[in-house]
Biopython code that builds the backbone (N, CA, C, O; Angstrom):
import numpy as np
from Bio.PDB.StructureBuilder import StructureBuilder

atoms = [
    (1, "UNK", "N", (9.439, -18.514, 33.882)),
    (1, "UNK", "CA", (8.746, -18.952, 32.685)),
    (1, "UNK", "C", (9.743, -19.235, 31.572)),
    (1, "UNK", "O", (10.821, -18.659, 31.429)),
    (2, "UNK", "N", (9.283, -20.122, 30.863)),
    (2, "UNK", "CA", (10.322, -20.399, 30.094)),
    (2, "UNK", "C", (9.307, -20.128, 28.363)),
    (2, "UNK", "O", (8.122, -20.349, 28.113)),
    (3, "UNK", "N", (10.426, -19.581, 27.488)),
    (3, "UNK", "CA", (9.302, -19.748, 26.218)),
    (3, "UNK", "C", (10.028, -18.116, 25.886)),
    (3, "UNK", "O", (10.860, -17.457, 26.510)),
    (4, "UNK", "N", (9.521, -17.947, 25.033)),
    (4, "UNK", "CA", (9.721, -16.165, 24.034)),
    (4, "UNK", "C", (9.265, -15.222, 24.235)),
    (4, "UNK", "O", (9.614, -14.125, 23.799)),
    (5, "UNK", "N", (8.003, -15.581, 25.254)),
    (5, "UNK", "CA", (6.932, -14.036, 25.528)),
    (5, "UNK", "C", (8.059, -13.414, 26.788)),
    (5, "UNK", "O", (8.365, -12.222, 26.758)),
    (6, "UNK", "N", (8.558, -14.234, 27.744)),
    (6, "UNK", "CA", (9.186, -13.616, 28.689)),
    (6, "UNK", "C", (10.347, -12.286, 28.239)),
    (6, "UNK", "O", (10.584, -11.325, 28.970)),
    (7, "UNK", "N", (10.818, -12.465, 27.199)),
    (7, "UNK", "CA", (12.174, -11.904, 26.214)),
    (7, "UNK", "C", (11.392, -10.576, 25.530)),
    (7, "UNK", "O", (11.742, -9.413, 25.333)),
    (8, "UNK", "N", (9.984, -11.441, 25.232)),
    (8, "UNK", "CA", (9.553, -9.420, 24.414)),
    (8, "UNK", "C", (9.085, -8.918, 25.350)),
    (8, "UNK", "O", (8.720, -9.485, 26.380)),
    (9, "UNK", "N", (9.022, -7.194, 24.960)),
    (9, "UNK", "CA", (8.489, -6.481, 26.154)),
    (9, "UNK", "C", (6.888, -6.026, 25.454)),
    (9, "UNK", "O", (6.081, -5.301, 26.036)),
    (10, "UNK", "N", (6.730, -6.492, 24.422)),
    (10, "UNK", "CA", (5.425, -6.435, 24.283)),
    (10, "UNK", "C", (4.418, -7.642, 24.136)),
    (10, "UNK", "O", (4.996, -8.703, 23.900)),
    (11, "UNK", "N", (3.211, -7.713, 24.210)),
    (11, "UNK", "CA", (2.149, -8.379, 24.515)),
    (11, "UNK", "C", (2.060, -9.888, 23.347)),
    (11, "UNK", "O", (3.050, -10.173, 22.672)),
    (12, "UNK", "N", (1.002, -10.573, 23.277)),
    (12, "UNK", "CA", (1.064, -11.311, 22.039)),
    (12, "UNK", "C", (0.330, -11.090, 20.737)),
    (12, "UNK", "O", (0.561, -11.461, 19.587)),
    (13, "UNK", "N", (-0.993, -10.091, 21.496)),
    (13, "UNK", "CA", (-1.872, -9.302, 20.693)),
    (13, "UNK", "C", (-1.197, -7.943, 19.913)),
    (13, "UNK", "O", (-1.761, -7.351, 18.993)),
    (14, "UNK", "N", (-0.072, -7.634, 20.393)),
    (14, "UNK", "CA", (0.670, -6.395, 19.720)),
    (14, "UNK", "C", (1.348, -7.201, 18.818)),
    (14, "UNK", "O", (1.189, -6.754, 17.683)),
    (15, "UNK", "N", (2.135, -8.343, 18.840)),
    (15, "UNK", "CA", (2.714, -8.865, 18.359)),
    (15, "UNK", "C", (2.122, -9.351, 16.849)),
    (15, "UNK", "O", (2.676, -9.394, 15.751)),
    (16, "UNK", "N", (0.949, -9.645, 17.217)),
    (16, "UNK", "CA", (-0.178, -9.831, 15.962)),
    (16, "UNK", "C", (-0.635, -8.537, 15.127)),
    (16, "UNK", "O", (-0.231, -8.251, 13.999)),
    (17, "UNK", "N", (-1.056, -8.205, 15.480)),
    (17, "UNK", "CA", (-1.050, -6.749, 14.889)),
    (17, "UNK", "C", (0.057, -6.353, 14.090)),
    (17, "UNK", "O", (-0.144, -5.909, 12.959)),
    (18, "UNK", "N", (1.329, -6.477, 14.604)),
    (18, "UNK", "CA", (2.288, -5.990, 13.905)),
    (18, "UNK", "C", (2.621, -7.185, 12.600)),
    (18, "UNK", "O", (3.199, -6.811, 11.579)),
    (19, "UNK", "N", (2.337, -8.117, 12.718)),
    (19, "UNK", "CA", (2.416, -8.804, 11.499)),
    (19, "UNK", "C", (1.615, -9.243, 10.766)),
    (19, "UNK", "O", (1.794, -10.102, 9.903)),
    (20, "UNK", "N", (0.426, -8.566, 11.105)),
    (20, "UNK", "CA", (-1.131, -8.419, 10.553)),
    (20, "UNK", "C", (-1.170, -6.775, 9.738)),
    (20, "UNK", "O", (-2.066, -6.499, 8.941)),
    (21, "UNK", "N", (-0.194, -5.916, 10.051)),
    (21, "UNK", "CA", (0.188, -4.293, 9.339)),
    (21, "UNK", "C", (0.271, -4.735, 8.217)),
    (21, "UNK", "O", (-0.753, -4.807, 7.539)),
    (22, "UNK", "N", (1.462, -5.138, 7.721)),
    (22, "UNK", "CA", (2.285, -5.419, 6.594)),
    (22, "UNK", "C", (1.417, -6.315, 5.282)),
    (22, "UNK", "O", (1.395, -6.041, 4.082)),
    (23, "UNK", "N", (0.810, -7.343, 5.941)),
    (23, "UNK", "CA", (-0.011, -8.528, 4.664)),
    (23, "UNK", "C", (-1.320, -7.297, 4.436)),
    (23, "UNK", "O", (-1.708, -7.175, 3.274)),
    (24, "UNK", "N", (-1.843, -6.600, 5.274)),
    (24, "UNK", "CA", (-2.968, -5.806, 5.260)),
    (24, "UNK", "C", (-2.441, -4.550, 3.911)),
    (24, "UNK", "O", (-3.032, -4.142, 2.911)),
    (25, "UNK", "N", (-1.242, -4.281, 4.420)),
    (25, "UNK", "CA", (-0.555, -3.130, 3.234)),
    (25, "UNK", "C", (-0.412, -3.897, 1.839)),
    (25, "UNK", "O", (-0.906, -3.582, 0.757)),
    (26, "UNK", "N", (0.278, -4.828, 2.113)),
    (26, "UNK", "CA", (0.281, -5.758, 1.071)),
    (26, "UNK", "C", (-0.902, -6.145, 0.190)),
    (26, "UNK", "O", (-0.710, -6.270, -1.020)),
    (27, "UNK", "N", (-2.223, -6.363, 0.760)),
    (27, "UNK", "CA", (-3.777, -6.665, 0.708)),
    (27, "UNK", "C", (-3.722, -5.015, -0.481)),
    (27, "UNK", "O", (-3.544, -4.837, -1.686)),
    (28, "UNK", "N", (-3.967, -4.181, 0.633)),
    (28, "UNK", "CA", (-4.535, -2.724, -0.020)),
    (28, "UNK", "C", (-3.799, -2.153, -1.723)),
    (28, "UNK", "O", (-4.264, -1.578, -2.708)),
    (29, "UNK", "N", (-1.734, -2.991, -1.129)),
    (29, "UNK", "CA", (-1.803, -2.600, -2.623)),
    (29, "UNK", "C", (-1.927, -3.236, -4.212)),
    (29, "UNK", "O", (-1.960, -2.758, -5.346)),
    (30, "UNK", "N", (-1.982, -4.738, -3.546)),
    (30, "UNK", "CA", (-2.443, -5.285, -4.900)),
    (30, "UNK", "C", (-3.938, -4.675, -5.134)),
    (30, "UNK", "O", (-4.042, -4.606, -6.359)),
    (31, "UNK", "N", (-4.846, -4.317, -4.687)),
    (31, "UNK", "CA", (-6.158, -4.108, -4.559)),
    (31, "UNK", "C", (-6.058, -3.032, -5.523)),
    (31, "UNK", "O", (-6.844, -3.030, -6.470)),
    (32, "UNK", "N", (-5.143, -2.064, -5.396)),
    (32, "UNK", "CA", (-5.000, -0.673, -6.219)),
    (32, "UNK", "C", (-4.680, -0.842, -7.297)),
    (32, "UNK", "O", (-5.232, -0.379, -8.294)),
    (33, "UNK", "N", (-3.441, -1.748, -7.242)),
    (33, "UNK", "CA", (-2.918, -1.982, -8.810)),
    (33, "UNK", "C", (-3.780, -2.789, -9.672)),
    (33, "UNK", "O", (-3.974, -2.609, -10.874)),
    (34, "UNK", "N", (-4.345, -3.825, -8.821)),
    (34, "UNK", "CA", (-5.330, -4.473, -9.718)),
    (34, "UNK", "C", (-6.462, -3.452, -10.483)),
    (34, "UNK", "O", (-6.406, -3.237, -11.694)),
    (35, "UNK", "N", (-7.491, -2.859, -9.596)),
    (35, "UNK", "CA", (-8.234, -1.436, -9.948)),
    (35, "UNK", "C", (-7.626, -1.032, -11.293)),
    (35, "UNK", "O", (-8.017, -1.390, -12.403)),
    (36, "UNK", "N", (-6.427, -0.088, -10.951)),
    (36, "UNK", "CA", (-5.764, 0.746, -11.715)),
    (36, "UNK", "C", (-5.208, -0.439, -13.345)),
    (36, "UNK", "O", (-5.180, 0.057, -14.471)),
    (37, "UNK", "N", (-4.974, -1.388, -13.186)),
    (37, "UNK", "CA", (-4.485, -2.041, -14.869)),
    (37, "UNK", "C", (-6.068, -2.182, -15.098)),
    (37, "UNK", "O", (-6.151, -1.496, -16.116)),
    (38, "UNK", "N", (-7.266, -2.570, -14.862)),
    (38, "UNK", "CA", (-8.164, -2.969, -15.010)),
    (38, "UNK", "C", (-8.804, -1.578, -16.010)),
    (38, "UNK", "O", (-9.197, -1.628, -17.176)),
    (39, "UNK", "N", (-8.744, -0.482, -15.163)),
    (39, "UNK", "CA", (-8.939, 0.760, -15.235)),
    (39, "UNK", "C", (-8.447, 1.035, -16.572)),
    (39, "UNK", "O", (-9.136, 1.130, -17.587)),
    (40, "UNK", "N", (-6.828, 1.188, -16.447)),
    (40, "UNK", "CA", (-6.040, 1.303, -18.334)),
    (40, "UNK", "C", (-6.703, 0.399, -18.968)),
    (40, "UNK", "O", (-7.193, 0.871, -19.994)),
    (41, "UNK", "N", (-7.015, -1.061, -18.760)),
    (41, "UNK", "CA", (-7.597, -1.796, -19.942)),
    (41, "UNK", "C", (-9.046, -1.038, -20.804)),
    (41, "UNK", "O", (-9.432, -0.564, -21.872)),
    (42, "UNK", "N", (-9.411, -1.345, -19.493)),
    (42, "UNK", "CA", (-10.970, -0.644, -19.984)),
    (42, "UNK", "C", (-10.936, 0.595, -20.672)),
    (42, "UNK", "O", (-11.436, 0.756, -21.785)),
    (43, "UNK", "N", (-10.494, 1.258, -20.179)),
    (43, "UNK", "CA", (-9.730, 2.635, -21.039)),
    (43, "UNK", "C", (-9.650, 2.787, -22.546)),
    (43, "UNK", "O", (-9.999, 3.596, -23.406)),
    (44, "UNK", "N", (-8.830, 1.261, -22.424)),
    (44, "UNK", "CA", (-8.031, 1.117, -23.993)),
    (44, "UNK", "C", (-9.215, 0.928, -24.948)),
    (44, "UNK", "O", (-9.212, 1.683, -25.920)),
    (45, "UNK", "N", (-10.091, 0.172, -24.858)),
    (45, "UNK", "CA", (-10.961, -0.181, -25.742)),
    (45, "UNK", "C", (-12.059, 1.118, -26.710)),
    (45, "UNK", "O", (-12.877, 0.734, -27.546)),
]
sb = StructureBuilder()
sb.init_structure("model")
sb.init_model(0)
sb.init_chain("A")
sb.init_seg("    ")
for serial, (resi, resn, name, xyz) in enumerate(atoms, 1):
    if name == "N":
        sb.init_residue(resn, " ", resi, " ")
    sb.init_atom(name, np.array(xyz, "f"), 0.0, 1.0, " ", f" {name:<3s}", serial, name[0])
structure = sb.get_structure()
């Protein structure tokens, strides 16, 4: 076979996942910080 899957020893669905972790972490922490300044604003008033 010729191509890139032959070279990893893991799957293509692991492969997704693992670069589906990171934007998901990424996702969760703007989500917080957004919350949290929203949170101080409202606060402030």
């Amino acid at each position: 076979e010729s191509g890139l899957t032959p070279a990893l020893p893991l799957a293509f669905g692991d492969l997704l996942a693992l670069i589906a972790c990171p934007l998901l972490a990424g996702a969760v922490a703007v989500l917080a910080a957004r919350l949290t300044a929203l949170a101080k604003l409202g606060g402030r008033r």
